[in-house]
CHARMM internal coordinates of N, CA and C (Angstrom, degrees):
IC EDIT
DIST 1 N 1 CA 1.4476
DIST 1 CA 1 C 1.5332
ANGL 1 N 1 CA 1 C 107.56
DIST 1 C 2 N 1.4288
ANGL 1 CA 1 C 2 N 107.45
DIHE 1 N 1 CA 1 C 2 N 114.28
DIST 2 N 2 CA 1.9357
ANGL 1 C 2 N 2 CA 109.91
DIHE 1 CA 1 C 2 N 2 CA 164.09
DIST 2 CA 2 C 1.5256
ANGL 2 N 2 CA 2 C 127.20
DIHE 1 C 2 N 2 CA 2 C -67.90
DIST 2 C 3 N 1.5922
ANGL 2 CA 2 C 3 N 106.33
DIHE 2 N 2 CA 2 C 3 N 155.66
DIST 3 N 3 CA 1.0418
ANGL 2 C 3 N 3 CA 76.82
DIHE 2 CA 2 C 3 N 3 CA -154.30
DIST 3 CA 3 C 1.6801
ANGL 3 N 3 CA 3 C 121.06
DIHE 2 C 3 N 3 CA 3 C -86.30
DIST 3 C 4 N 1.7344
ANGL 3 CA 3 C 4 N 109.56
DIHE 3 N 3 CA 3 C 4 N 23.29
DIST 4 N 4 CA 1.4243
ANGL 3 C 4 N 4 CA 116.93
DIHE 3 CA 3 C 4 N 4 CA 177.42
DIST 4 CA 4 C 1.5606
ANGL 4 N 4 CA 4 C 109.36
DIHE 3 C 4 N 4 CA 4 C -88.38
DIST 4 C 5 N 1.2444
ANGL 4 CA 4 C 5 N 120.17
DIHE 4 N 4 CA 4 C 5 N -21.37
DIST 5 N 5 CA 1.2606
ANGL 4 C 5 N 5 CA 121.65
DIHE 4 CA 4 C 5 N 5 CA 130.54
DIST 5 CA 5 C 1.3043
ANGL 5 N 5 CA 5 C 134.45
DIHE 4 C 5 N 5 CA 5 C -26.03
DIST 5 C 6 N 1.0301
ANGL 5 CA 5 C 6 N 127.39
DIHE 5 N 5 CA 5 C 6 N -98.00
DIST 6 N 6 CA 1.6542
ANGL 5 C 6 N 6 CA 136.65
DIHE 5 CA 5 C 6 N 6 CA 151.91
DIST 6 CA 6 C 1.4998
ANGL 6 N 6 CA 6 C 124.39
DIHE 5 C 6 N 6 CA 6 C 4.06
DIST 6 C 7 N 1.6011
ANGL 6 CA 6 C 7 N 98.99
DIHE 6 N 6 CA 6 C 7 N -62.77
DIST 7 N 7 CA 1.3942
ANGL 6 C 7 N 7 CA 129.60
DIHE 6 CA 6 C 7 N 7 CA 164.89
DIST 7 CA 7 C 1.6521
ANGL 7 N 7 CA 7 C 118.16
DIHE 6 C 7 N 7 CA 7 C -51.86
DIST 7 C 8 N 1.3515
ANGL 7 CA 7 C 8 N 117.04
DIHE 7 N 7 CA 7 C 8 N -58.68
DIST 8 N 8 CA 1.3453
ANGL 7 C 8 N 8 CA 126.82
DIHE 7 CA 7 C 8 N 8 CA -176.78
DIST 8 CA 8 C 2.0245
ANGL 8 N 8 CA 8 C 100.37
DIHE 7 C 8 N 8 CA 8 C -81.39
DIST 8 C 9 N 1.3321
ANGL 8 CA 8 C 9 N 124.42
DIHE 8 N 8 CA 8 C 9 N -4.69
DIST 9 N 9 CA 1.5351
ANGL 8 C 9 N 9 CA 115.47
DIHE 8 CA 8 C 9 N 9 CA 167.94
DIST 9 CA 9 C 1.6445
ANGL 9 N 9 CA 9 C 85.49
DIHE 8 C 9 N 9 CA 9 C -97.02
DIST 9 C 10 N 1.0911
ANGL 9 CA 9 C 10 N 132.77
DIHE 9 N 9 CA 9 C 10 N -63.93
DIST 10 N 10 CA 1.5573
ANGL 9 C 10 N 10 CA 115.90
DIHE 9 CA 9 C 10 N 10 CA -155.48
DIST 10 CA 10 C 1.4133
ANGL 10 N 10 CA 10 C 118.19
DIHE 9 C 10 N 10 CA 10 C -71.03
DIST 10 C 11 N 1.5064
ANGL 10 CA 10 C 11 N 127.69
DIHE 10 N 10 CA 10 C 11 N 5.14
DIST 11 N 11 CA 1.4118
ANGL 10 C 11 N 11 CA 128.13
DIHE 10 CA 10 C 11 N 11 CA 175.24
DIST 11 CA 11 C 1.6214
ANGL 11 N 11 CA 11 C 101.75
DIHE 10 C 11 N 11 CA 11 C -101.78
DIST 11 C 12 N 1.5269
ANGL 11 CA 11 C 12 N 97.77
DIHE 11 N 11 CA 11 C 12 N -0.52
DIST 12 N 12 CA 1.9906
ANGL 11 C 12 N 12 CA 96.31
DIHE 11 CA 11 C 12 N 12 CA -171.63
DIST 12 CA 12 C 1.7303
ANGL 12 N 12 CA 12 C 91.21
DIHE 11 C 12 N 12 CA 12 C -89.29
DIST 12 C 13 N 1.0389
ANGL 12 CA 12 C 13 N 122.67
DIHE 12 N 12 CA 12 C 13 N -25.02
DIST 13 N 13 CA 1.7125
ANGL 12 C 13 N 13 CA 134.73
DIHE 12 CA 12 C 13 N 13 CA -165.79
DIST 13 CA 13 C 1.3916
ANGL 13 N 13 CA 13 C 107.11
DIHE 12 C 13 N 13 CA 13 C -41.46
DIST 13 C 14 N 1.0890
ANGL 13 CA 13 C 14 N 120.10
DIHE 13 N 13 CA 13 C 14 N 160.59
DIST 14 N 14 CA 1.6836
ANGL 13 C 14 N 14 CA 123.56
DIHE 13 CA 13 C 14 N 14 CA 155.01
DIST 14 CA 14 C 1.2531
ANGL 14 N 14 CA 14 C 104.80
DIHE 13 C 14 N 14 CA 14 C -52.82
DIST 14 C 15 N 1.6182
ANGL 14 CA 14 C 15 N 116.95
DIHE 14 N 14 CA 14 C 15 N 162.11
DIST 15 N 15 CA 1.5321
ANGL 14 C 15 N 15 CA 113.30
DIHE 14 CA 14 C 15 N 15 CA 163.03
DIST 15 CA 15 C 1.3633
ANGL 15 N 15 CA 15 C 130.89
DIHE 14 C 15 N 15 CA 15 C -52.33
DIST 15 C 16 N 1.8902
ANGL 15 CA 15 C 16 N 96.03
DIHE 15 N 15 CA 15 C 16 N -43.23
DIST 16 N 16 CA 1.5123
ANGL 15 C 16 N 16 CA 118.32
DIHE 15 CA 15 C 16 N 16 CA -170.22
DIST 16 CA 16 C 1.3872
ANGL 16 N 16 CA 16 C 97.37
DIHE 15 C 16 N 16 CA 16 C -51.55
DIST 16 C 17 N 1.4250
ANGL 16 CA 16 C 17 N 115.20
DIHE 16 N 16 CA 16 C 17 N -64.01
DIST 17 N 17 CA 1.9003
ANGL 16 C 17 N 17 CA 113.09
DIHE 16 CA 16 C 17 N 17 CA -177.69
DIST 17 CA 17 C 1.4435
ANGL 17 N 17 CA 17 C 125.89
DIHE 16 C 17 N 17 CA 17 C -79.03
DIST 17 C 18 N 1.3139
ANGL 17 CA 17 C 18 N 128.00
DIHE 17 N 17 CA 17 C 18 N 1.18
DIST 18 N 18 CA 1.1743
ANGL 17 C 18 N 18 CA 129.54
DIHE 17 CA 17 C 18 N 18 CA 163.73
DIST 18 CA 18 C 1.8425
ANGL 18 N 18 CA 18 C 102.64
DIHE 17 C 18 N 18 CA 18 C -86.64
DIST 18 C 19 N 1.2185
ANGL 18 CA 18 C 19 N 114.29
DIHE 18 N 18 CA 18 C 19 N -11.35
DIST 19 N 19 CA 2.0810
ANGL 18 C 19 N 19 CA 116.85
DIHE 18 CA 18 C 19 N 19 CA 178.19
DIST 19 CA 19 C 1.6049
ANGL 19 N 19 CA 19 C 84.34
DIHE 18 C 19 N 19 CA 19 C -96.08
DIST 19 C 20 N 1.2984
ANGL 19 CA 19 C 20 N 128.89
DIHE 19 N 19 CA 19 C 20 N -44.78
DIST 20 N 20 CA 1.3712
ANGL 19 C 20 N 20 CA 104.17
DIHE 19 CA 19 C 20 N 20 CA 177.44
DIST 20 CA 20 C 1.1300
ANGL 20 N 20 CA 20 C 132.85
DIHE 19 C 20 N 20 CA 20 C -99.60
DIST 20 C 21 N 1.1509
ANGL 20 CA 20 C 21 N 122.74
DIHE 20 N 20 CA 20 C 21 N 19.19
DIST 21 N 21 CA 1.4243
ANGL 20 C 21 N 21 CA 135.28
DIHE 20 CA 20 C 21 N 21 CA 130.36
DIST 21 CA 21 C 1.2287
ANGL 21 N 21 CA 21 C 141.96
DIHE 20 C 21 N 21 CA 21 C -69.89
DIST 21 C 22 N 1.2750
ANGL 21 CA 21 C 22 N 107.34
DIHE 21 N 21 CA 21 C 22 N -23.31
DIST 22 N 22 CA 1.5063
ANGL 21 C 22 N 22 CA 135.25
DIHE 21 CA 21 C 22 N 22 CA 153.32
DIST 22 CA 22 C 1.4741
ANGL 22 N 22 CA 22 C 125.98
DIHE 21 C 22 N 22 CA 22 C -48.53
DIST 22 C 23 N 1.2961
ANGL 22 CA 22 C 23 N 84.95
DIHE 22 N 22 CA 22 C 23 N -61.10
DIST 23 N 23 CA 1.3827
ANGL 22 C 23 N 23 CA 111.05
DIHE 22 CA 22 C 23 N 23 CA 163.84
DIST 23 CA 23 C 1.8950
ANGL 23 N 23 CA 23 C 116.44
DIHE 22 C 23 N 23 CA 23 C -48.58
DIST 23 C 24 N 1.2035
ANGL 23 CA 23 C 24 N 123.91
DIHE 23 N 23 CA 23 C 24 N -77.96
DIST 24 N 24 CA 1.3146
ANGL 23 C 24 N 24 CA 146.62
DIHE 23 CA 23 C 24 N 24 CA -170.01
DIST 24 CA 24 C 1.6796
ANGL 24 N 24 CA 24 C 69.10
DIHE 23 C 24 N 24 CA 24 C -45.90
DIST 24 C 25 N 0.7708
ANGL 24 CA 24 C 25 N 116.91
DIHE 24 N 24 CA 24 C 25 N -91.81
DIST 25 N 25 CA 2.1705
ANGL 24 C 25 N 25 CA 141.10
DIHE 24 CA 24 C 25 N 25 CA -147.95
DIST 25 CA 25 C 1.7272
ANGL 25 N 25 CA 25 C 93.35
DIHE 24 C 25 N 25 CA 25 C -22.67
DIST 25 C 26 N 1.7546
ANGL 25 CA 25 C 26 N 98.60
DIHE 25 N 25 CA 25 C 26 N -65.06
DIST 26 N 26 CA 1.4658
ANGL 25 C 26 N 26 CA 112.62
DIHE 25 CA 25 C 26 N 26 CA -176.61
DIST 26 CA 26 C 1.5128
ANGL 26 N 26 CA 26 C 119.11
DIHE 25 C 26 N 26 CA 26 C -52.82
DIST 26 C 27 N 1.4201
ANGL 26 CA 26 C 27 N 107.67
DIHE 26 N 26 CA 26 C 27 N -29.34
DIST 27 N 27 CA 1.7667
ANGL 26 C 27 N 27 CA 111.67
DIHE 26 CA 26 C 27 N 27 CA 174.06
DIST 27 CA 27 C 1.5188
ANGL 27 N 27 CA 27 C 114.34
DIHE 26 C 27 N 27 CA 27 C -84.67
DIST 27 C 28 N 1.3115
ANGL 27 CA 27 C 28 N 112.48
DIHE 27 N 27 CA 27 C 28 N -31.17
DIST 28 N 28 CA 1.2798
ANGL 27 C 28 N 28 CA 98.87
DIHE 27 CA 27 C 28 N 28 CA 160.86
DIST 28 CA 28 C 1.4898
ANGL 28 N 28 CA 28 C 142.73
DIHE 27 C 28 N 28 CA 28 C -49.11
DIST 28 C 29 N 1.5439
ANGL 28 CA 28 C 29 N 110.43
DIHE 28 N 28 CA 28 C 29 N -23.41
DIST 29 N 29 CA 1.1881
ANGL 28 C 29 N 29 CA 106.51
DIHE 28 CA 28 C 29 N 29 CA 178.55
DIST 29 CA 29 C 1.4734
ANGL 29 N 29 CA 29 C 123.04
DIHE 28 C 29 N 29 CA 29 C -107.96
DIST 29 C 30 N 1.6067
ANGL 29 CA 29 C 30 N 108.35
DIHE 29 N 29 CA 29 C 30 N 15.43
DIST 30 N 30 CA 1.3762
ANGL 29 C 30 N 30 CA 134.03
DIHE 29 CA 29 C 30 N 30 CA 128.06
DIST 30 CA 30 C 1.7941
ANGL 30 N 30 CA 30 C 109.78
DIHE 29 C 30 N 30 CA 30 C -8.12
DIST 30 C 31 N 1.2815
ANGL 30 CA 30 C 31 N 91.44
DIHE 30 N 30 CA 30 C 31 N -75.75
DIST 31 N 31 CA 1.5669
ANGL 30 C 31 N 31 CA 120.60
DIHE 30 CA 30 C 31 N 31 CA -169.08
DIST 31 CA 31 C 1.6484
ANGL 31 N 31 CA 31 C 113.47
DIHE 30 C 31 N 31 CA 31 C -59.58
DIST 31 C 32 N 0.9496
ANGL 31 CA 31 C 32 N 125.42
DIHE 31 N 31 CA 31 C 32 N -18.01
DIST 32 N 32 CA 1.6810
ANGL 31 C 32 N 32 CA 123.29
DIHE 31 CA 31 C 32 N 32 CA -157.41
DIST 32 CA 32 C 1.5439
ANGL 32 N 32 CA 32 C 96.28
DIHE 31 C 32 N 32 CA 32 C -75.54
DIST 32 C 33 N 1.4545
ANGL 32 CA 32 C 33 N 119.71
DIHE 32 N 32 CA 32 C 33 N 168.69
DIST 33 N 33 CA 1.2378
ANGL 32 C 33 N 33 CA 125.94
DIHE 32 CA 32 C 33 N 33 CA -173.77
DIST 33 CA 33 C 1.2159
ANGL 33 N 33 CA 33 C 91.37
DIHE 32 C 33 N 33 CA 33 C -117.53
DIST 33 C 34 N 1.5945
ANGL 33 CA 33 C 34 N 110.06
DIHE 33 N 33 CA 33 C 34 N 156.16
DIST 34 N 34 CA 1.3405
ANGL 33 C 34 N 34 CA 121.97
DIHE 33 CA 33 C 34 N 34 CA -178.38
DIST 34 CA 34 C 1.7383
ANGL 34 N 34 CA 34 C 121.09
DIHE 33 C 34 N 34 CA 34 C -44.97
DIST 34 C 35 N 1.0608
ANGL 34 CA 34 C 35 N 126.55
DIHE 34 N 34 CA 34 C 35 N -22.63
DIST 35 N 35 CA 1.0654
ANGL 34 C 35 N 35 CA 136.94
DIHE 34 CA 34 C 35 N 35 CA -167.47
DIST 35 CA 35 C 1.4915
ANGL 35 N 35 CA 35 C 119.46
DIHE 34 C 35 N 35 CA 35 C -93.53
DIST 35 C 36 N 1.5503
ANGL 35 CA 35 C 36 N 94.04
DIHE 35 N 35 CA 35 C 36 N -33.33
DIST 36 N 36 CA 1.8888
ANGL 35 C 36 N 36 CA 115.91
DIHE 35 CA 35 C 36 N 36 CA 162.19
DIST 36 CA 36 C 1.5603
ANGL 36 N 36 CA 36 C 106.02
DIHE 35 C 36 N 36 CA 36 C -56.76
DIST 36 C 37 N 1.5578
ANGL 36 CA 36 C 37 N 107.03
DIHE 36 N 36 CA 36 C 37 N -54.25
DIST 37 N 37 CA 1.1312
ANGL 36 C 37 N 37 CA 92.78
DIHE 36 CA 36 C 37 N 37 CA -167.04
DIST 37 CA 37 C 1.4768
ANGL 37 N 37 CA 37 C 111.75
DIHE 36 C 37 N 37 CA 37 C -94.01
DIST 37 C 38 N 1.2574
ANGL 37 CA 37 C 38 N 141.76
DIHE 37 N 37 CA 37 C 38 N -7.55
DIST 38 N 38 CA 1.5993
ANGL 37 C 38 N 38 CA 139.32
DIHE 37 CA 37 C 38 N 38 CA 141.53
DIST 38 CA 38 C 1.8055
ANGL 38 N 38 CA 38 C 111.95
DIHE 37 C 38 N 38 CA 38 C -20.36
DIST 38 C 39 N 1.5707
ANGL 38 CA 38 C 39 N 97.00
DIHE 38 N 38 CA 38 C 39 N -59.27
DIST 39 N 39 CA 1.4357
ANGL 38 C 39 N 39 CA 122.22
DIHE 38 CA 38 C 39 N 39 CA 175.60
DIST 39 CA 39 C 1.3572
ANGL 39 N 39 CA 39 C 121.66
DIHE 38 C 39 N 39 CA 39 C -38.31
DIST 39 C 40 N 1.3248
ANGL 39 CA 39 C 40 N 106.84
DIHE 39 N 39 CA 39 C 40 N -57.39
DIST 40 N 40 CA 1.6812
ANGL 39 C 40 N 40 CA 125.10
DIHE 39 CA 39 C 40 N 40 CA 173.08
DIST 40 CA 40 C 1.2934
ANGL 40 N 40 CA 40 C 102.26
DIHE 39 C 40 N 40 CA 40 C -83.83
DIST 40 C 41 N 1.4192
ANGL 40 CA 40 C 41 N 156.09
DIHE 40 N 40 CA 40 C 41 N 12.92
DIST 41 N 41 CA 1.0976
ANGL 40 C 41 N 41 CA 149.15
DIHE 40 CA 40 C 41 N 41 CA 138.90
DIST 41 CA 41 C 1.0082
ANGL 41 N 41 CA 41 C 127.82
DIHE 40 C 41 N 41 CA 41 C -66.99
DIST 41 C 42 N 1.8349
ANGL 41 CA 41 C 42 N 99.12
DIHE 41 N 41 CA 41 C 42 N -53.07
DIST 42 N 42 CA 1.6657
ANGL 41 C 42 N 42 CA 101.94
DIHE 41 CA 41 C 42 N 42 CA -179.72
DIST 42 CA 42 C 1.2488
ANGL 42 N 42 CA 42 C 99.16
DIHE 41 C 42 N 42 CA 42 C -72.23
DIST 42 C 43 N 1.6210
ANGL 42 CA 42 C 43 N 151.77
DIHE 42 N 42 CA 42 C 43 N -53.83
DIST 43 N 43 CA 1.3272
ANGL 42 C 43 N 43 CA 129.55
DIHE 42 CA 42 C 43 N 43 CA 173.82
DIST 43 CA 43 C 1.7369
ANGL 43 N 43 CA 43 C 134.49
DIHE 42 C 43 N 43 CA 43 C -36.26
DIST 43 C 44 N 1.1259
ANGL 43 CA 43 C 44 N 93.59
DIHE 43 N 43 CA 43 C 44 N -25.78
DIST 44 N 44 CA 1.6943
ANGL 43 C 44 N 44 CA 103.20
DIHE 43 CA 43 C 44 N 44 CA 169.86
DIST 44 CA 44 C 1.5207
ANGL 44 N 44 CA 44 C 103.50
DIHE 43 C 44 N 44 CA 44 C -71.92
DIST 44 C 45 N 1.0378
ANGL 44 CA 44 C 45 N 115.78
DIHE 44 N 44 CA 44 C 45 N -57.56
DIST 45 N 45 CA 1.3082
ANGL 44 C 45 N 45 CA 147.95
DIHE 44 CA 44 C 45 N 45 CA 162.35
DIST 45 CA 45 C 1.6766
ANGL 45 N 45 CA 45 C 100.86
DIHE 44 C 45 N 45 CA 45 C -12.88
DIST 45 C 46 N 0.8044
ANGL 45 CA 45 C 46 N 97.56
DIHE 45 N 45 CA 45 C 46 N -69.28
DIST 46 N 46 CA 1.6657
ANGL 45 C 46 N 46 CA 130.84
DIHE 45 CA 45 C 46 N 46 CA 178.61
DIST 46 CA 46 C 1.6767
ANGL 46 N 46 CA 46 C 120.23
DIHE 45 C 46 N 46 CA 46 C -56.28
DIST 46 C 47 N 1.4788
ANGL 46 CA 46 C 47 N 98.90
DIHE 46 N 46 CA 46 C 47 N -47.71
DIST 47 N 47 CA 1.8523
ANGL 46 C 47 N 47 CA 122.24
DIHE 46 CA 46 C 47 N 47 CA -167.87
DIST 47 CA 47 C 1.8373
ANGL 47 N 47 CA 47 C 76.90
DIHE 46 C 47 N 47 CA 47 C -79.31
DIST 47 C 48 N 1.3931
ANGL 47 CA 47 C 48 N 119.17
DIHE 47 N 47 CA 47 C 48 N -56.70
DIST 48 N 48 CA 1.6943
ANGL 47 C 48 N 48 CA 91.66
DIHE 47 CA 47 C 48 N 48 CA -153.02
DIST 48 CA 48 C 1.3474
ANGL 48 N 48 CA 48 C 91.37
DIHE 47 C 48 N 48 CA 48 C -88.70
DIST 48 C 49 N 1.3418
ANGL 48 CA 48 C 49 N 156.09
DIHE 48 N 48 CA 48 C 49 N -39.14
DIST 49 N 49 CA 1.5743
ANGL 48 C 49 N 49 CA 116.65
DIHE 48 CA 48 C 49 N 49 CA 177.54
DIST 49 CA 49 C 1.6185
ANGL 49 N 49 CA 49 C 131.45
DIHE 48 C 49 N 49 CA 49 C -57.17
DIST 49 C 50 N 1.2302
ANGL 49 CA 49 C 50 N 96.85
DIHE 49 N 49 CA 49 C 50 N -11.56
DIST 50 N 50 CA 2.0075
ANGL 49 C 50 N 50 CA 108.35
DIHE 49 CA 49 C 50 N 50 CA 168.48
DIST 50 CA 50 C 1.3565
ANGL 50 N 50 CA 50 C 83.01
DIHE 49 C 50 N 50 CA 50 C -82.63
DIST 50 C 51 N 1.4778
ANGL 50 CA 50 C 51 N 157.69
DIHE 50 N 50 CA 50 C 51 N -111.58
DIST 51 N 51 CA 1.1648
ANGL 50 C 51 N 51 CA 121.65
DIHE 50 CA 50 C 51 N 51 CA -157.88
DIST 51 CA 51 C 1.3907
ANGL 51 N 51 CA 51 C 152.32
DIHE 50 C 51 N 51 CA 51 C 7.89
DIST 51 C 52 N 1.2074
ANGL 51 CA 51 C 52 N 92.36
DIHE 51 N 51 CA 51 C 52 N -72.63
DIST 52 N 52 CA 1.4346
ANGL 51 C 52 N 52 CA 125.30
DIHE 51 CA 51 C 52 N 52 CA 177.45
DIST 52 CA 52 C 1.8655
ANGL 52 N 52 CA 52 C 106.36
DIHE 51 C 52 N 52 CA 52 C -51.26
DIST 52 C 53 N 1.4237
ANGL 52 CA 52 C 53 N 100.82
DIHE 52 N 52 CA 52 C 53 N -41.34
DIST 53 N 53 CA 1.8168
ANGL 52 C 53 N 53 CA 113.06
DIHE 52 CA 52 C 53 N 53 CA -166.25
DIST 53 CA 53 C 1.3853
ANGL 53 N 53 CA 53 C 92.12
DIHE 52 C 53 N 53 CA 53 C -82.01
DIST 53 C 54 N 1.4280
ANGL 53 CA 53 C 54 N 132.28
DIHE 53 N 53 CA 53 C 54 N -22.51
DIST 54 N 54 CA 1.3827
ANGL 53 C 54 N 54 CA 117.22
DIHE 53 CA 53 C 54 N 54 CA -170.73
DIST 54 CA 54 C 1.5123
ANGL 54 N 54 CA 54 C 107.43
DIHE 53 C 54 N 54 CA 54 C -108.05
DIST 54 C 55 N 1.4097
ANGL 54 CA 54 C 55 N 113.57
DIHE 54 N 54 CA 54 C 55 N -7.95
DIST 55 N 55 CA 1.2672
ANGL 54 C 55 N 55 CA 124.02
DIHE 54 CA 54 C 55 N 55 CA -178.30
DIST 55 CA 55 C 1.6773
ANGL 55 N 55 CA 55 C 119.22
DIHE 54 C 55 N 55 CA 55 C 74.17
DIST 55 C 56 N 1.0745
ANGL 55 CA 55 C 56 N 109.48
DIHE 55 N 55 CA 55 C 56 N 44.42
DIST 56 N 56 CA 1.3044
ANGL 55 C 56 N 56 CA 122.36
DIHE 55 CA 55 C 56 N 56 CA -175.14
DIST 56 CA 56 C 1.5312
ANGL 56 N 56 CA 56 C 118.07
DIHE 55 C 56 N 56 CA 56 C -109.84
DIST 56 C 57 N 1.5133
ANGL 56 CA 56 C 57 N 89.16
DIHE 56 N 56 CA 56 C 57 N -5.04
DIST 57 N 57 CA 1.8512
ANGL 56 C 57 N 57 CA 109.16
DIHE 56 CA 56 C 57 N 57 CA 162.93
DIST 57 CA 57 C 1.5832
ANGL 57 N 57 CA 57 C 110.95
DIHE 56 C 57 N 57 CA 57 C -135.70
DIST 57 C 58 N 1.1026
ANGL 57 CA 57 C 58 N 111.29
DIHE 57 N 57 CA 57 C 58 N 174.03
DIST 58 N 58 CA 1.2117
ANGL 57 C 58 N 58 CA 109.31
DIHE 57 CA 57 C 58 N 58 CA -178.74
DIST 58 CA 58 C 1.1902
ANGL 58 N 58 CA 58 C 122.12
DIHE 57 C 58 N 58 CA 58 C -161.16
DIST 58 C 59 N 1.4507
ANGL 58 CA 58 C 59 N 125.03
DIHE 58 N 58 CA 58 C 59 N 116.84
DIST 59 N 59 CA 1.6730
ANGL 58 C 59 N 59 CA 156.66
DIHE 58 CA 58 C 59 N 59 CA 174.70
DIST 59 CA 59 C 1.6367
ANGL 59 N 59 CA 59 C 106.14
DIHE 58 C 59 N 59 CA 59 C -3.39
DIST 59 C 60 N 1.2671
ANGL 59 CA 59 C 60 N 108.19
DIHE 59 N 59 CA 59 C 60 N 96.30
DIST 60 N 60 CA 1.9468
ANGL 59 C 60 N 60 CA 100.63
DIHE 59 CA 59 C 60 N 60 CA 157.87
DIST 60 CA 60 C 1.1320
ANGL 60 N 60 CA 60 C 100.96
DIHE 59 C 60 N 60 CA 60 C -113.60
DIST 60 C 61 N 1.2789
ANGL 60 CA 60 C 61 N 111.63
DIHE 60 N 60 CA 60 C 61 N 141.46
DIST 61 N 61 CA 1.6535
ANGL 60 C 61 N 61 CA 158.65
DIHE 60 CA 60 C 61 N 61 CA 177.37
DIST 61 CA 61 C 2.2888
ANGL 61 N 61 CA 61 C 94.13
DIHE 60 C 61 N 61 CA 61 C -63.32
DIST 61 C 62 N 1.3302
ANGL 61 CA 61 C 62 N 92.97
DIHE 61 N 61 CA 61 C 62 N 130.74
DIST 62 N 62 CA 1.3056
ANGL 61 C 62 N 62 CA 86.25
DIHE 61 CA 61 C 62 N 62 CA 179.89
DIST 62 CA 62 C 1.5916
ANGL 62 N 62 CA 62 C 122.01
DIHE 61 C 62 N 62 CA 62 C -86.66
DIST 62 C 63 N 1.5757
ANGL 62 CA 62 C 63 N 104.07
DIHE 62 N 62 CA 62 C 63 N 8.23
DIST 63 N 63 CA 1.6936
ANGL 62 C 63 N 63 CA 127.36
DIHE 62 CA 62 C 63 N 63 CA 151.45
DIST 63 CA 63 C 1.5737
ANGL 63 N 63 CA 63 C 113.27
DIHE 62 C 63 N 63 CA 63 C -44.33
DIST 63 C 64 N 1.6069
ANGL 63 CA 63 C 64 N 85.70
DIHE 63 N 63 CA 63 C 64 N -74.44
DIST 64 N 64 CA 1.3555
ANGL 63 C 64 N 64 CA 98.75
DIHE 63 CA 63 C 64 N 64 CA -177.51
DIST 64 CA 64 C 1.9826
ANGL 64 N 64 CA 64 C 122.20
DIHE 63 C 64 N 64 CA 64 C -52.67
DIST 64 C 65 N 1.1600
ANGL 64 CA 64 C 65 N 99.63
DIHE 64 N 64 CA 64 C 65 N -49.79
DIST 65 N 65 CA 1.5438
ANGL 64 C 65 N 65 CA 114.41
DIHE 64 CA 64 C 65 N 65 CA -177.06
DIST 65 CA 65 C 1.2140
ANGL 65 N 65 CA 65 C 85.04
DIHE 64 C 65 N 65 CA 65 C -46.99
DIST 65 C 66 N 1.0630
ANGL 65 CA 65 C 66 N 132.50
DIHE 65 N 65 CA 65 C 66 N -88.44
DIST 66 N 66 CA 1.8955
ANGL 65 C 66 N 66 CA 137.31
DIHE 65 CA 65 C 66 N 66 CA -175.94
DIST 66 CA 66 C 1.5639
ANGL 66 N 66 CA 66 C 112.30
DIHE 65 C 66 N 66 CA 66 C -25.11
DIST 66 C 67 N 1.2583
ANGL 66 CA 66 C 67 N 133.62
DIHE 66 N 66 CA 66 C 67 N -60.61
DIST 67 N 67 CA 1.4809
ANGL 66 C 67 N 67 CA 137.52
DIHE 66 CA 66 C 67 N 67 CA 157.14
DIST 67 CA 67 C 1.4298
ANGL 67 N 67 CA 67 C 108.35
DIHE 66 C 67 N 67 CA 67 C -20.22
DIST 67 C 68 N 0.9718
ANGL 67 CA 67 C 68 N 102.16
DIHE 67 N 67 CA 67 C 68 N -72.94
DIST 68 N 68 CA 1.5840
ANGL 67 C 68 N 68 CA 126.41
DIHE 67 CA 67 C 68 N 68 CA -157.24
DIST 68 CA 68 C 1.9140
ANGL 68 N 68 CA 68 C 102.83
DIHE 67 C 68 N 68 CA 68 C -58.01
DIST 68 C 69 N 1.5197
ANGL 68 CA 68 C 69 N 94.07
DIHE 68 N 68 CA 68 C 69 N -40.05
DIST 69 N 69 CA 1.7153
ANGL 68 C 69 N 69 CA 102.08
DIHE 68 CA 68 C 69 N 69 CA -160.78
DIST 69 CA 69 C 2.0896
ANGL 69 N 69 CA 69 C 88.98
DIHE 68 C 69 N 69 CA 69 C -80.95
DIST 69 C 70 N 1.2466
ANGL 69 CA 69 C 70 N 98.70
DIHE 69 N 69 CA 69 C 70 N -26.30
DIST 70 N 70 CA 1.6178
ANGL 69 C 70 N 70 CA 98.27
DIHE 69 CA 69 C 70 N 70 CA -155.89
DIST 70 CA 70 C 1.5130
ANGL 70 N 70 CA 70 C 95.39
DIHE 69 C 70 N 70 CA 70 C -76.90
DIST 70 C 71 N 1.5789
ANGL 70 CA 70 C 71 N 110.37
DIHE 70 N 70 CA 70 C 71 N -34.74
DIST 71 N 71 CA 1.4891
ANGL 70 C 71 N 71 CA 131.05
DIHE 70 CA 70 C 71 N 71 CA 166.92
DIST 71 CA 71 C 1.6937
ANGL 71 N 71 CA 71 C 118.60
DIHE 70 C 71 N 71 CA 71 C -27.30
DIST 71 C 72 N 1.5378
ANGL 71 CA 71 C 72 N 83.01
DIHE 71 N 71 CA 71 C 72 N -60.90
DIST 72 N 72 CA 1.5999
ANGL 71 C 72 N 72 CA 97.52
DIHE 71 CA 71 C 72 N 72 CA 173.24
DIST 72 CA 72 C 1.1942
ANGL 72 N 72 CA 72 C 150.39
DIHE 71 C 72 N 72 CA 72 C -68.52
DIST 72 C 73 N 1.3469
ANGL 72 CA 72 C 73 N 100.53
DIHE 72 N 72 CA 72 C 73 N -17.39
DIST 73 N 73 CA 1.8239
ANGL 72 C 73 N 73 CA 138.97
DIHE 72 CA 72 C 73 N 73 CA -176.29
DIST 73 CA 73 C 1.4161
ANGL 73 N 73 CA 73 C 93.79
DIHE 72 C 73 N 73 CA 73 C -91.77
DIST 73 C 74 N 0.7684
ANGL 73 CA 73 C 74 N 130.89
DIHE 73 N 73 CA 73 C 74 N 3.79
DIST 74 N 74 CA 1.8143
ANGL 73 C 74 N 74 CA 119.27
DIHE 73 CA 73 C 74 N 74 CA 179.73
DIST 74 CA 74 C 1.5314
ANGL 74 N 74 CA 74 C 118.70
DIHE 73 C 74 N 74 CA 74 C -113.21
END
COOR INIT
IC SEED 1 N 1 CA 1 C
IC BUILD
């Protein structure tokens, strides 16, 4: 089973078991060892500069991020 599979059965769920599945999913990664999660960093790591190269995201200025966040706080 892929995992858009997976994805498209657990969004069909009741609420009650899609929050406690949520749940279970989110505690699991409780558990990872430092190295797991190094792992899943550099792949993120990875997912947004392929973005970035195909232009399917796009560059904020850490000016702006600050604006925007200070924007919000008010």
């Amino acid at each position: 089973m892929n995992n858009e599979t997976i994805r498209r059965e657990a969004l069909s769920l009741p609420v009650q078991e899609r929050a406690e599945l949520a749940e279970q999913l989110l505690s699991s990664l409780d558990a990872l060892s430092e190295a797991e999660i190094a792992q899943l960093w550099l792949q993120e790591a990875a997912r947004r500069a392929e973005e970035l190269d195909q232009g399917s995201a796009k560059r904020v200025s850490a000016d702006e991020v600050r604006r925007q966040a200070q924007a919000l706080l008010k």
